[in-house]
PDB file with SEQRES, HELIX, SHEET and CRYST1 records, atoms N, CA, C and O in Angstrom:
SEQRES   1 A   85  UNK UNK UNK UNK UNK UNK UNK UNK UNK UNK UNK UNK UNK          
SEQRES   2 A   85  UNK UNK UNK UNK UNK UNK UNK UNK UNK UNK UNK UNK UNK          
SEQRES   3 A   85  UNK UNK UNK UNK UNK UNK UNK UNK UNK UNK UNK UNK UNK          
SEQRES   4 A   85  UNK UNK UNK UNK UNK UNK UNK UNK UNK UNK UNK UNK UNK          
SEQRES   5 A   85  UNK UNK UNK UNK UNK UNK UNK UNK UNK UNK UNK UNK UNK          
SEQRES   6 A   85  UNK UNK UNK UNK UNK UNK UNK UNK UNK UNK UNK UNK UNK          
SEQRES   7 A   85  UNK UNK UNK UNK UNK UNK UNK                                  
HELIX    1 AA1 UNK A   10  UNK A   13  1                                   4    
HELIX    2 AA2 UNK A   16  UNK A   22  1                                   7    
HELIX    3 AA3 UNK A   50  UNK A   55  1                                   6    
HELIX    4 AA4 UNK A   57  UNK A   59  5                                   3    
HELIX    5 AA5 UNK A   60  UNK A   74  1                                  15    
SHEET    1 AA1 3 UNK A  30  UNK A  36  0                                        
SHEET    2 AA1 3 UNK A  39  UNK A  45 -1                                        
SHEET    3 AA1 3 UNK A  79  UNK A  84  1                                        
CRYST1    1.000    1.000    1.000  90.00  90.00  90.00 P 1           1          
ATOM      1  N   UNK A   1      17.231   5.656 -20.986  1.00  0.00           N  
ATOM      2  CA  UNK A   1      16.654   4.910 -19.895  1.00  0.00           C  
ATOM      3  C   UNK A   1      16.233   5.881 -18.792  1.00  0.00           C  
ATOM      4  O   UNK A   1      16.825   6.936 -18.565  1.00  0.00           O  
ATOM      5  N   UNK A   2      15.165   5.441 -18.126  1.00  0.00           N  
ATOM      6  CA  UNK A   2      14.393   6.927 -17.513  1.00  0.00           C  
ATOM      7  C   UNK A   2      15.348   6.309 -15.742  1.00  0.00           C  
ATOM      8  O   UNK A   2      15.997   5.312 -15.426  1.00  0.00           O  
ATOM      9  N   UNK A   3      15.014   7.275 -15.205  1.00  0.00           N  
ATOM     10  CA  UNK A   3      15.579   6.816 -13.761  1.00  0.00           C  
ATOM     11  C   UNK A   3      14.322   6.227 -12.782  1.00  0.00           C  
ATOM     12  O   UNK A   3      13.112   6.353 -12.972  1.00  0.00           O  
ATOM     13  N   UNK A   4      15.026   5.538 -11.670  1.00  0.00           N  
ATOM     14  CA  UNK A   4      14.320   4.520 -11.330  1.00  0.00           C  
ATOM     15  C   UNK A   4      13.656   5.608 -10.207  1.00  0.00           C  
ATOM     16  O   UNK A   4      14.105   6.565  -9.576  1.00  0.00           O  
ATOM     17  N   UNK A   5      12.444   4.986 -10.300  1.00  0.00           N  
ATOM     18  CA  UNK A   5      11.644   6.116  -9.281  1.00  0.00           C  
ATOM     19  C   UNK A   5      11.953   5.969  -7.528  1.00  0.00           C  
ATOM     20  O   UNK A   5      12.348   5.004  -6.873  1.00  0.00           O  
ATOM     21  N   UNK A   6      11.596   7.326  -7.133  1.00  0.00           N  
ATOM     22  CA  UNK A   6      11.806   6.855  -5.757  1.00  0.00           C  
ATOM     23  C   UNK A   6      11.069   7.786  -4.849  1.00  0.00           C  
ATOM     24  O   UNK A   6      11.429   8.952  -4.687  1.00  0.00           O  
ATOM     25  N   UNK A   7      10.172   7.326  -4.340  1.00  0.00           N  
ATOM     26  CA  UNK A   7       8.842   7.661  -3.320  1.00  0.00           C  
ATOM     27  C   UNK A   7       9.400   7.894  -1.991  1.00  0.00           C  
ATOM     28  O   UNK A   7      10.181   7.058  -1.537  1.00  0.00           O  
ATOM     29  N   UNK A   8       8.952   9.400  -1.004  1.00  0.00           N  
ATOM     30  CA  UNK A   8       9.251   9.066   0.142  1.00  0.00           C  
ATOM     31  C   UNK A   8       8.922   8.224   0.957  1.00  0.00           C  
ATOM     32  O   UNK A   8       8.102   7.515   0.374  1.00  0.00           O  
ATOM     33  N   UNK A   9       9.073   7.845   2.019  1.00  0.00           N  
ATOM     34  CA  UNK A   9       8.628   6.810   2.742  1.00  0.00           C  
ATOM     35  C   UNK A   9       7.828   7.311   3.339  1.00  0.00           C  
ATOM     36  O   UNK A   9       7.841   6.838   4.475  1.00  0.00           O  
ATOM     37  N   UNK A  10       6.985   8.146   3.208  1.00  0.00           N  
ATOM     38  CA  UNK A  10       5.527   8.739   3.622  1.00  0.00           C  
ATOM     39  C   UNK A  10       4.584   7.521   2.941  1.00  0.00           C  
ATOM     40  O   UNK A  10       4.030   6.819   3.787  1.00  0.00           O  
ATOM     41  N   UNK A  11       4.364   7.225   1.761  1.00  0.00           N  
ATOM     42  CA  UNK A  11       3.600   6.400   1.009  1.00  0.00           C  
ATOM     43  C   UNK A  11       3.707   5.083   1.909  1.00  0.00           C  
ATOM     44  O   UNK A  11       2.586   4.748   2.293  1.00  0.00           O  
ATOM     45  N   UNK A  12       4.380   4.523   2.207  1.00  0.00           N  
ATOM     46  CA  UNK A  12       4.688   3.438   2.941  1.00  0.00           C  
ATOM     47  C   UNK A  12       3.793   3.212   3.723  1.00  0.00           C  
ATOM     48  O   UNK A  12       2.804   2.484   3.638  1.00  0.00           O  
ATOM     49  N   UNK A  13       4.381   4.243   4.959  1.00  0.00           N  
ATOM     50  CA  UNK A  13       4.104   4.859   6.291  1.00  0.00           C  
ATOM     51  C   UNK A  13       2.262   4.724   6.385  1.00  0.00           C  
ATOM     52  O   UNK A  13       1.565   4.194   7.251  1.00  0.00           O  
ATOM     53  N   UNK A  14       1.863   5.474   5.053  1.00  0.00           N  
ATOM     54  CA  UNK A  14       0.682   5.768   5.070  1.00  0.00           C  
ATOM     55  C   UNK A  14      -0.005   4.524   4.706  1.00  0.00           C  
ATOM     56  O   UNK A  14      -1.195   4.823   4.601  1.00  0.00           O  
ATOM     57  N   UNK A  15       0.142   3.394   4.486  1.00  0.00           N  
ATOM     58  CA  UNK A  15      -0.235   2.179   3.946  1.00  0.00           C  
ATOM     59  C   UNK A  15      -0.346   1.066   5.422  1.00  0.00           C  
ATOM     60  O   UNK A  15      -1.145   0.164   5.674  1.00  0.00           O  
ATOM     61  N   UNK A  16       0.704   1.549   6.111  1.00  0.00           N  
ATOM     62  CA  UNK A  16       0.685   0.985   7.247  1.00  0.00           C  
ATOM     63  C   UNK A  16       0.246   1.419   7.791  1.00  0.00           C  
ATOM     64  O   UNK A  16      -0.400   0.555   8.383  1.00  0.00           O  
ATOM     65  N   UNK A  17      -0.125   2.808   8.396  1.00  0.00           N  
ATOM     66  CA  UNK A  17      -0.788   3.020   9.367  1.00  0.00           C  
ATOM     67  C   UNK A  17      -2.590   2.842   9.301  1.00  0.00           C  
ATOM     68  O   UNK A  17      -3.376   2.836  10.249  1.00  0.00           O  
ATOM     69  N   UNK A  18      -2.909   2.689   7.646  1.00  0.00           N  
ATOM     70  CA  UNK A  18      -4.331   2.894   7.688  1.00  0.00           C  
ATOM     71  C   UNK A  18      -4.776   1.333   7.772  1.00  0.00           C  
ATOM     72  O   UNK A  18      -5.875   1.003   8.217  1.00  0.00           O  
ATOM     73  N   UNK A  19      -3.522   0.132   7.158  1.00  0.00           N  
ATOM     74  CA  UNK A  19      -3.751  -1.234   8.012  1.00  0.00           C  
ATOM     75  C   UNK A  19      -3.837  -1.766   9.426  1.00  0.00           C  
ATOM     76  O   UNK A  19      -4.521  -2.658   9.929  1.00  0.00           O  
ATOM     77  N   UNK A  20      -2.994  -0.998   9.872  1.00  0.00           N  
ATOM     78  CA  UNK A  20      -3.229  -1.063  11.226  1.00  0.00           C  
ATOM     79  C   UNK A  20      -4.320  -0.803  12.238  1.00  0.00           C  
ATOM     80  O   UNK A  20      -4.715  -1.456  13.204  1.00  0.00           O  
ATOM     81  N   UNK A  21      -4.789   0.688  11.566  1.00  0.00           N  
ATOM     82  CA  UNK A  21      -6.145   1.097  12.092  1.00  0.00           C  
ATOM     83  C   UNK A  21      -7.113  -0.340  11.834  1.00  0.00           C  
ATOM     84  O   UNK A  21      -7.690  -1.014  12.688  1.00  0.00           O  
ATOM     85  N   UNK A  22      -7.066  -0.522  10.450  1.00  0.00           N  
ATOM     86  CA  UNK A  22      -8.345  -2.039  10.104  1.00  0.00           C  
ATOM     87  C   UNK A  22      -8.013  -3.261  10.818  1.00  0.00           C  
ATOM     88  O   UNK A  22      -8.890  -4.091  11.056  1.00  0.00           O  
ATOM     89  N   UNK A  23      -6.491  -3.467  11.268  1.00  0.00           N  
ATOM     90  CA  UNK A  23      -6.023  -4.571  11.174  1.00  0.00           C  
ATOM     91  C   UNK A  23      -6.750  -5.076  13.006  1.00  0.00           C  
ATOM     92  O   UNK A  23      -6.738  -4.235  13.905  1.00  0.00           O  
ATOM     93  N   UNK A  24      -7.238  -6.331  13.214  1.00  0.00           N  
ATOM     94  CA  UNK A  24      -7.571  -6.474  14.515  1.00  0.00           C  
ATOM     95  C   UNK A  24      -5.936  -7.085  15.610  1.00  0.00           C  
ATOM     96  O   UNK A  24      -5.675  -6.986  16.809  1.00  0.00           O  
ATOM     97  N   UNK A  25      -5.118  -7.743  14.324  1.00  0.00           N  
ATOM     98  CA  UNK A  25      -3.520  -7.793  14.996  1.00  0.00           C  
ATOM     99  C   UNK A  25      -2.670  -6.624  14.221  1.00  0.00           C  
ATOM    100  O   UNK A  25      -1.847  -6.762  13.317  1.00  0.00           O  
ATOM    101  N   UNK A  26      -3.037  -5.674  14.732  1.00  0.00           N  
ATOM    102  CA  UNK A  26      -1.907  -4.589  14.102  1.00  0.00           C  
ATOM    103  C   UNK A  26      -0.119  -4.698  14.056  1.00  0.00           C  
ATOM    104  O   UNK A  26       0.668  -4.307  13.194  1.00  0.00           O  
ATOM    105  N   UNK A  27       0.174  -5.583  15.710  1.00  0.00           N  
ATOM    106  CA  UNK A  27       1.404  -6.070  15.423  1.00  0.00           C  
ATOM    107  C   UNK A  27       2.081  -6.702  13.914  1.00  0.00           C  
ATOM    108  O   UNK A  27       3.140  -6.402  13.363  1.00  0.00           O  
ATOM    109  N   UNK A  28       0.932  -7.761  13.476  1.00  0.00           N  
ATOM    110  CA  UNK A  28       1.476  -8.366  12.228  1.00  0.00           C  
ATOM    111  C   UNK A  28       1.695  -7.354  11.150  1.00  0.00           C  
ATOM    112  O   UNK A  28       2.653  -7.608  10.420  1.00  0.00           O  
ATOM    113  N   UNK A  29       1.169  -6.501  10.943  1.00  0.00           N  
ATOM    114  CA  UNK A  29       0.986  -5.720   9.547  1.00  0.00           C  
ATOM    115  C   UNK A  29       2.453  -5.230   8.992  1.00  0.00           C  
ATOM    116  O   UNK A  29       2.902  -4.325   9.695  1.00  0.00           O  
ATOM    117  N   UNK A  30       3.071  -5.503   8.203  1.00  0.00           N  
ATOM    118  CA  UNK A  30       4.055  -4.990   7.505  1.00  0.00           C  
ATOM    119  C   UNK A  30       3.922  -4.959   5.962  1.00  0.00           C  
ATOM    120  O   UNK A  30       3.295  -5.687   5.193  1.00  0.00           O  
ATOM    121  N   UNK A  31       4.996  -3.501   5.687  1.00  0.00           N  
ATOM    122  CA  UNK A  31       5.215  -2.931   4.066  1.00  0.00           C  
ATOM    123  C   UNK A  31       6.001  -2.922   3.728  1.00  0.00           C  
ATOM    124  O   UNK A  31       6.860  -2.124   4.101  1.00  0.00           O  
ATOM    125  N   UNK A  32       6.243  -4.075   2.538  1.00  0.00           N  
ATOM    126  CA  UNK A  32       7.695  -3.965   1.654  1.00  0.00           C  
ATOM    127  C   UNK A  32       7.598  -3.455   0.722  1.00  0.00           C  
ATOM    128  O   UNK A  32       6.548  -3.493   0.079  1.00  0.00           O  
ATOM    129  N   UNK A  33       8.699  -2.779   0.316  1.00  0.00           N  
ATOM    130  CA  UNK A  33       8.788  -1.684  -1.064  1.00  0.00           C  
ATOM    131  C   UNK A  33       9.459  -2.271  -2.176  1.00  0.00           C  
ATOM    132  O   UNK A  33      10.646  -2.522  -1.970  1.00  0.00           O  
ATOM    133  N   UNK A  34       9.080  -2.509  -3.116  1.00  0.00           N  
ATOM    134  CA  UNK A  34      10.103  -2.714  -4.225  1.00  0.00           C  
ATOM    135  C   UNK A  34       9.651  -1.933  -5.612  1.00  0.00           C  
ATOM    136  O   UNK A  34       8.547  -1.427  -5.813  1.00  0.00           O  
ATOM    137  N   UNK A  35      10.952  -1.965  -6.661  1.00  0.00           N  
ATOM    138  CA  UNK A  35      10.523  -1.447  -7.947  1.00  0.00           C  
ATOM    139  C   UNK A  35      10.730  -2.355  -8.894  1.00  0.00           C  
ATOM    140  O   UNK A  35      11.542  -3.280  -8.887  1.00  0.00           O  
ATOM    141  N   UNK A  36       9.760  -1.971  -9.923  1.00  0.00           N  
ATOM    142  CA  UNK A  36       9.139  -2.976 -11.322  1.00  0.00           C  
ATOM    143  C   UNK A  36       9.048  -1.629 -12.147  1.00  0.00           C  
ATOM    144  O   UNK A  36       8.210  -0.737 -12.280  1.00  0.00           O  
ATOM    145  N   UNK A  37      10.255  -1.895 -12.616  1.00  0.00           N  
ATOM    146  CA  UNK A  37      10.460  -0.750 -13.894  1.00  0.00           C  
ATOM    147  C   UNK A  37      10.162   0.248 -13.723  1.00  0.00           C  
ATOM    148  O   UNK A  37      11.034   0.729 -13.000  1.00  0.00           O  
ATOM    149  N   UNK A  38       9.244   1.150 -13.976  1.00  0.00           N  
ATOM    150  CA  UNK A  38       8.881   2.824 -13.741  1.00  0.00           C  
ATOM    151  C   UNK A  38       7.800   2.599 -12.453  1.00  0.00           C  
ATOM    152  O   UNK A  38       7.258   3.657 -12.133  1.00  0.00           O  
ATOM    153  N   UNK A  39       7.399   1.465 -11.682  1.00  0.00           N  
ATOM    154  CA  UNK A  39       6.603   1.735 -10.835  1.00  0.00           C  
ATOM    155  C   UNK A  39       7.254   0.801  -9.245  1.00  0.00           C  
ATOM    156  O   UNK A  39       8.138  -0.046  -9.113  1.00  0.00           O  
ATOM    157  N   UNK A  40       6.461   1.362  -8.409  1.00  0.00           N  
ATOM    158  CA  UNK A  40       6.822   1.497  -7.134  1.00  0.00           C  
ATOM    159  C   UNK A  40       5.738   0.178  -6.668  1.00  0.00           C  
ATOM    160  O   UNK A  40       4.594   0.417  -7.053  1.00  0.00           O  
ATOM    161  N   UNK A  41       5.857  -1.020  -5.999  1.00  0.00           N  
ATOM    162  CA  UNK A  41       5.252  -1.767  -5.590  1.00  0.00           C  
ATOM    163  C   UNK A  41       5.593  -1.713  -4.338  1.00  0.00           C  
ATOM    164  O   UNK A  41       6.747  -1.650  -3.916  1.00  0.00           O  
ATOM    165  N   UNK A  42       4.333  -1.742  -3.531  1.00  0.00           N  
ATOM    166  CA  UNK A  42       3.971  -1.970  -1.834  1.00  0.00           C  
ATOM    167  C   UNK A  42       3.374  -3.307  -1.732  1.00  0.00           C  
ATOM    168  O   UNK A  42       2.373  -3.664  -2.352  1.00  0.00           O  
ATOM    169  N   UNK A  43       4.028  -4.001  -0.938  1.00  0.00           N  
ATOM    170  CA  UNK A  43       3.385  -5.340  -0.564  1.00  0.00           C  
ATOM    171  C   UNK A  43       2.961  -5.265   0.997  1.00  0.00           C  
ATOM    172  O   UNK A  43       3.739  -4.920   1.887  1.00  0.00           O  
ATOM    173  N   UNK A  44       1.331  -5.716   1.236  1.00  0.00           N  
ATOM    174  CA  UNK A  44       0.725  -5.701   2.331  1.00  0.00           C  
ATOM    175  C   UNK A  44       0.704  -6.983   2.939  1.00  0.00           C  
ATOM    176  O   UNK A  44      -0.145  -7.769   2.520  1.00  0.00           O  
ATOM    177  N   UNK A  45       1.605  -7.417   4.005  1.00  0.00           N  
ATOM    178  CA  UNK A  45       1.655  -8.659   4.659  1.00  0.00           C  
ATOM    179  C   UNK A  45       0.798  -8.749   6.333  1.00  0.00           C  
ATOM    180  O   UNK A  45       1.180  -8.309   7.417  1.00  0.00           O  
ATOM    181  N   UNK A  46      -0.162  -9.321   6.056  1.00  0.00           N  
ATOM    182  CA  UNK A  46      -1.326  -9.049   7.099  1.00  0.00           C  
ATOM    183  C   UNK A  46      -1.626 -10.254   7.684  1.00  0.00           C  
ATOM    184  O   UNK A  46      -1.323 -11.279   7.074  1.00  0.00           O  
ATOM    185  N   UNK A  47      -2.157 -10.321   8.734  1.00  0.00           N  
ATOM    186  CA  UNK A  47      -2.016 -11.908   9.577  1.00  0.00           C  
ATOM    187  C   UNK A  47      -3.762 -12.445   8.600  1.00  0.00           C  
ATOM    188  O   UNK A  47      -4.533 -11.552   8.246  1.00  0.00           O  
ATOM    189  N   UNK A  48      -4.102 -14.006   8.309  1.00  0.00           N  
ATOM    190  CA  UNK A  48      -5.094 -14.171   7.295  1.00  0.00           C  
ATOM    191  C   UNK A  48      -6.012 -13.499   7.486  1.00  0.00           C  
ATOM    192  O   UNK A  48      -6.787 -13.000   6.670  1.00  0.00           O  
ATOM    193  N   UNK A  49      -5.977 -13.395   9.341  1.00  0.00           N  
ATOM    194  CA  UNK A  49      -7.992 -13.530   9.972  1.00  0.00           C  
ATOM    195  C   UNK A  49      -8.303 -11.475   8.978  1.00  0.00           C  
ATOM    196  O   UNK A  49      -9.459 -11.142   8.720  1.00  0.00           O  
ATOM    197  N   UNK A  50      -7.114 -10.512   8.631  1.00  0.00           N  
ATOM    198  CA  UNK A  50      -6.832  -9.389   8.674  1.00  0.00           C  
ATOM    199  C   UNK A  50      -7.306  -9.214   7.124  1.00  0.00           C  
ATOM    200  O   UNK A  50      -8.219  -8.429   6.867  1.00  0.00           O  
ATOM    201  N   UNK A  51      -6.786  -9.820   6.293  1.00  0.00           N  
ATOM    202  CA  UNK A  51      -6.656  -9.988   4.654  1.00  0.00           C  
ATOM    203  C   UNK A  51      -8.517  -9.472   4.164  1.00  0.00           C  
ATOM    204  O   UNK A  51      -8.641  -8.637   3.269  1.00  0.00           O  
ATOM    205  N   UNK A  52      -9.580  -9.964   4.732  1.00  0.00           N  
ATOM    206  CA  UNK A  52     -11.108  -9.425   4.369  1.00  0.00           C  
ATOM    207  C   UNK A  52     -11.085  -8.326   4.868  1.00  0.00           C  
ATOM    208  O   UNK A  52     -11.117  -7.449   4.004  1.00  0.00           O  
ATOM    209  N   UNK A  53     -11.026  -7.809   6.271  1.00  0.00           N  
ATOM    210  CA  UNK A  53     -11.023  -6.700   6.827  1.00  0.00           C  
ATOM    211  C   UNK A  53     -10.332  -5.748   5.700  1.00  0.00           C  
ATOM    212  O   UNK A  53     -11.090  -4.843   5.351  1.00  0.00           O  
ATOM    213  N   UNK A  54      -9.284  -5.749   5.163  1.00  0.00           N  
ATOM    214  CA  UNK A  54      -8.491  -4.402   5.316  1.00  0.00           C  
ATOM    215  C   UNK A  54      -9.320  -4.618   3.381  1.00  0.00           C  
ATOM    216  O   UNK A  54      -9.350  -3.663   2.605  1.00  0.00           O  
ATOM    217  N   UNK A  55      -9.821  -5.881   3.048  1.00  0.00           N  
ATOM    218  CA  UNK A  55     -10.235  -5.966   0.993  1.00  0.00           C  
ATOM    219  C   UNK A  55     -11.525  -5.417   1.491  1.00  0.00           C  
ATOM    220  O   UNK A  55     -11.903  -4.513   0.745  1.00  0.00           O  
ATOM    221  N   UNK A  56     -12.237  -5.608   2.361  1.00  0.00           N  
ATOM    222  CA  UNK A  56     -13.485  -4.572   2.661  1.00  0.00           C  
ATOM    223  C   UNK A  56     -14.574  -6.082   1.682  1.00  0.00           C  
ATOM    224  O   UNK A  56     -14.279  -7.145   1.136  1.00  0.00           O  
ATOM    225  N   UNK A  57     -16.005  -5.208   1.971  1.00  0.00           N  
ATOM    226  CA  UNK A  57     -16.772  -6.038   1.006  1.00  0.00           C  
ATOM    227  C   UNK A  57     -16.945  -5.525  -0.694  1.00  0.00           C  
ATOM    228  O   UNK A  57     -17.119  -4.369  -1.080  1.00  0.00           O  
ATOM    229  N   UNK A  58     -16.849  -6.610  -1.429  1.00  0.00           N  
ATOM    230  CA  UNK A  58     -16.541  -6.240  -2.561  1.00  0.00           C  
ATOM    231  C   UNK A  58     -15.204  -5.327  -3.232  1.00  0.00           C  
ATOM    232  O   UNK A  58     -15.177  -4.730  -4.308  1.00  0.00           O  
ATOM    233  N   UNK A  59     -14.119  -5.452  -2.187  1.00  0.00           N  
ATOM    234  CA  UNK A  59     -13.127  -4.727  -2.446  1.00  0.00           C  
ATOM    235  C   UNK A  59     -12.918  -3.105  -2.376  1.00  0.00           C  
ATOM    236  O   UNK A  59     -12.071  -2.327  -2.816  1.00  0.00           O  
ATOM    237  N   UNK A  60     -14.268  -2.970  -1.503  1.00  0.00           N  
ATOM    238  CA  UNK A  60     -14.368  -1.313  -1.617  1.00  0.00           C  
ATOM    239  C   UNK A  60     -13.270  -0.715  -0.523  1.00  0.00           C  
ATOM    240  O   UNK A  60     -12.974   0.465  -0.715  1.00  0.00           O  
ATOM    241  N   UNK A  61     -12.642  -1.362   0.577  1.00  0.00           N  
ATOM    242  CA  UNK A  61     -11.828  -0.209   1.290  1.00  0.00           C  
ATOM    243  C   UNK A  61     -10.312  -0.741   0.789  1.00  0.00           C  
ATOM    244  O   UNK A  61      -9.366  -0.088   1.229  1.00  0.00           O  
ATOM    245  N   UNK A  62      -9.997  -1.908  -0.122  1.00  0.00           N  
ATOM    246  CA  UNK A  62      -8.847  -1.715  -0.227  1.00  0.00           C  
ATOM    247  C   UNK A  62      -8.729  -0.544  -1.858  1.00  0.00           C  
ATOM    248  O   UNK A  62      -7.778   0.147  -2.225  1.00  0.00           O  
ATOM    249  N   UNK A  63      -9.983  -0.721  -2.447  1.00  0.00           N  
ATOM    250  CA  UNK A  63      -9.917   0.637  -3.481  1.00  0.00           C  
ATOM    251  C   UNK A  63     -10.025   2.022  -3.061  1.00  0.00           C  
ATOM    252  O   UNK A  63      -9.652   2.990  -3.724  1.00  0.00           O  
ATOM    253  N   UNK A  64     -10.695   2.054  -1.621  1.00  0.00           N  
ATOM    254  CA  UNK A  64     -10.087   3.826  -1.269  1.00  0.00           C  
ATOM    255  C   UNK A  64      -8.915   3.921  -0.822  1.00  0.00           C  
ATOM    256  O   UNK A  64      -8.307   4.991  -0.795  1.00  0.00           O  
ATOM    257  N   UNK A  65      -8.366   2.636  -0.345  1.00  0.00           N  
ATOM    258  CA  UNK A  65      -7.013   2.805  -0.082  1.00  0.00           C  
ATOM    259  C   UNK A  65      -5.959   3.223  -1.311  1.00  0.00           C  
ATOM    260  O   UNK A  65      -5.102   4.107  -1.283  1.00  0.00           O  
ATOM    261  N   UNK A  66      -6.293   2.312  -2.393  1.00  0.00           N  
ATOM    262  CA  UNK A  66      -5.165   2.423  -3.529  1.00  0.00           C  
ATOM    263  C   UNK A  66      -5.637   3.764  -4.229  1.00  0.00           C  
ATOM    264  O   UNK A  66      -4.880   4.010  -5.168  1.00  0.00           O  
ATOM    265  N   UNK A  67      -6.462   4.546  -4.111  1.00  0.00           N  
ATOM    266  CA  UNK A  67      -6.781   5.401  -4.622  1.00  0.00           C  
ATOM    267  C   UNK A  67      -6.110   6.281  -4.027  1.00  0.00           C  
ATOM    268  O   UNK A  67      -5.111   6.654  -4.642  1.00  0.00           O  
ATOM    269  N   UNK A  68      -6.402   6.994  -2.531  1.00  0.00           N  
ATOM    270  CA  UNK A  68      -5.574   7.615  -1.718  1.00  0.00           C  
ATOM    271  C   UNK A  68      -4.141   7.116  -2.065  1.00  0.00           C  
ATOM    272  O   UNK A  68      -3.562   8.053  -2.615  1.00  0.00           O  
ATOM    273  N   UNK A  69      -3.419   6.149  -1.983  1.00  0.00           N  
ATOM    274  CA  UNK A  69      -2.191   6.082  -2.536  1.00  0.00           C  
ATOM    275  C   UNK A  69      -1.708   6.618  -3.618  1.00  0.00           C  
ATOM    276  O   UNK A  69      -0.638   7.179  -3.853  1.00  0.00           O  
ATOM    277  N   UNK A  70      -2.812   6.331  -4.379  1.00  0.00           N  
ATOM    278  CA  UNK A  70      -2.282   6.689  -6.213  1.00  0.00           C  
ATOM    279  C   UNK A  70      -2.027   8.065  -6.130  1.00  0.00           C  
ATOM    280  O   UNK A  70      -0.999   8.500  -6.647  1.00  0.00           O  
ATOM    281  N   UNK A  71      -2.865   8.868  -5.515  1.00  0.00           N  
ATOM    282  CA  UNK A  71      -3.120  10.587  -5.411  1.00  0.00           C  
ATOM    283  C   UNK A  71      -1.515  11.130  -4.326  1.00  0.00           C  
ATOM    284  O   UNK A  71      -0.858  12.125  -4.634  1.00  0.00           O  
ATOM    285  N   UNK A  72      -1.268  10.489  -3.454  1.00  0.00           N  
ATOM    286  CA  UNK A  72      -0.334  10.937  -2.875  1.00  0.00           C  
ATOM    287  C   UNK A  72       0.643  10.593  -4.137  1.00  0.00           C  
ATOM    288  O   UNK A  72       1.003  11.667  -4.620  1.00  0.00           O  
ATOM    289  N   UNK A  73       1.242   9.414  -4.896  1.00  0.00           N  
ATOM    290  CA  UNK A  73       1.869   9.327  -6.151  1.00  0.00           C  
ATOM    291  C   UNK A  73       2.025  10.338  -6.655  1.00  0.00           C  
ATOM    292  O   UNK A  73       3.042  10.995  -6.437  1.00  0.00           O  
ATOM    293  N   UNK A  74       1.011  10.769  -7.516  1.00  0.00           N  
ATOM    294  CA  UNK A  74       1.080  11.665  -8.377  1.00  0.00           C  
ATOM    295  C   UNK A  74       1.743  12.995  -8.218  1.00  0.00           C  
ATOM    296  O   UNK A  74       2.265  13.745  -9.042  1.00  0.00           O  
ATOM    297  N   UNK A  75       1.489  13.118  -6.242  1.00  0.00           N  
ATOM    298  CA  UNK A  75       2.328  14.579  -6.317  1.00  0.00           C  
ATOM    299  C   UNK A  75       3.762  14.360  -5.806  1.00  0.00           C  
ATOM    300  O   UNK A  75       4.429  15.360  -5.545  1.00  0.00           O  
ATOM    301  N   UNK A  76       4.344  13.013  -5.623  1.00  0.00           N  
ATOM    302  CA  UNK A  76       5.350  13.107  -5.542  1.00  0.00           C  
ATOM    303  C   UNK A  76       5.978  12.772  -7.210  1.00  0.00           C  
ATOM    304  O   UNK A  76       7.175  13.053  -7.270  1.00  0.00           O  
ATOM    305  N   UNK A  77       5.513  12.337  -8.285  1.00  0.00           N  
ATOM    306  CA  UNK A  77       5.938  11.717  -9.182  1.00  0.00           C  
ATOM    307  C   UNK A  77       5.958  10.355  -9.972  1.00  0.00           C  
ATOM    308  O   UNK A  77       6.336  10.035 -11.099  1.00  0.00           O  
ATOM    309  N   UNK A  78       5.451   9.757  -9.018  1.00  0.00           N  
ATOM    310  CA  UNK A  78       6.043   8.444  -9.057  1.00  0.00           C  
ATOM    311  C   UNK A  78       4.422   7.481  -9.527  1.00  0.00           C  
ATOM    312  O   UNK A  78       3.268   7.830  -9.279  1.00  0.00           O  
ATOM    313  N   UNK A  79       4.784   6.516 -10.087  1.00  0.00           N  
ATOM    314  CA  UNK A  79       3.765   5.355 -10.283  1.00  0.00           C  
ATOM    315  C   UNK A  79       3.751   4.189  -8.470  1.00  0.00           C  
ATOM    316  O   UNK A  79       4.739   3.934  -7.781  1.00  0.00           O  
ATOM    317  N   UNK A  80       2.166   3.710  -8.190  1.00  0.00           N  
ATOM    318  CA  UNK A  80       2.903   2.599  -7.343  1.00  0.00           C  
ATOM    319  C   UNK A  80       1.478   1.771  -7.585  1.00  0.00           C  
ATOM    320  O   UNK A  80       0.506   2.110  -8.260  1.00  0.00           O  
ATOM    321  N   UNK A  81       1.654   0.783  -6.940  1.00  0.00           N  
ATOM    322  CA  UNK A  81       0.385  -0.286  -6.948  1.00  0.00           C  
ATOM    323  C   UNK A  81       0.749  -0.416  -5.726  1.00  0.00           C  
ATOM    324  O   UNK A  81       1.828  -0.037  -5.269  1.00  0.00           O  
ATOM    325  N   UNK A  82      -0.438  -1.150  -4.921  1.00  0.00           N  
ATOM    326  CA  UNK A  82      -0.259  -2.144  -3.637  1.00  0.00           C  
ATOM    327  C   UNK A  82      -1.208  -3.515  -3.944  1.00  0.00           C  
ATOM    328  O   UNK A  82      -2.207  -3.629  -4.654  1.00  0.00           O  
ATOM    329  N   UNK A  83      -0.344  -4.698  -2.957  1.00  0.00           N  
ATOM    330  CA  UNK A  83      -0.981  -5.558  -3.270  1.00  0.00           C  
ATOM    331  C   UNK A  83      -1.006  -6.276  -2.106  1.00  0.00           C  
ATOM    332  O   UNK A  83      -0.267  -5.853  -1.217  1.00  0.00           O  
ATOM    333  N   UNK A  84      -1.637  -7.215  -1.883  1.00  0.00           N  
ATOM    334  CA  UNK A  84      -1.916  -7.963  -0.325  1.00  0.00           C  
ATOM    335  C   UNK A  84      -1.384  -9.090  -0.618  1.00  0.00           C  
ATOM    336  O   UNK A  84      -1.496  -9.658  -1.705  1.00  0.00           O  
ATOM    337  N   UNK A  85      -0.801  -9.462   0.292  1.00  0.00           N  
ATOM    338  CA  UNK A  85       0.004 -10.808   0.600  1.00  0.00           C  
ATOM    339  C   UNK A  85      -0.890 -11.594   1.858  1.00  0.00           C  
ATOM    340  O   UNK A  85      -0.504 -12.672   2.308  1.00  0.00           O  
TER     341      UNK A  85                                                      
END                                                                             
């Protein structure tokens, strides 16, 4: 059984702060961490009016986001997804 991964809280950090920048209520924005077997899940809890802003049109800035995430991943080790709530 492999060990359960574990990401600094830089990845987090960095998820929140680049919501916040998008977010027009930055107060609301919070990141929960959890794990799903070998990978690292971030959940993005954003006030609604926030949820288009931060998916971009056609989903393009929440894919430079998960991309930039994935790449910080890789050099720590670890698998993660993010997902919007």
């Amino acid at each position: 059984m492999a060990a359960e991964p574990t990401p600094d809280s830089s990845l987090a950090e960095f998820v929140a702060v680049v919501a916040r920048m998008l977010a027009r209520s930055p107060d609301d924005v919070q990141v929960t961490e959890s794990v799903d077997g070998e990978t690292v899940v971030y959940k993005l809890h954003l006030a609604p009016e926030d949820v288009g802003r931060v998916i971009g049109r056609e989903g393009r800035v929440v894919r430079a986001i998960r991309s930039l995430l994935r790449a910080a991943a890789v050099r720590q080790g670890v698998r993660v997804t993010l997902e919007i709530d």
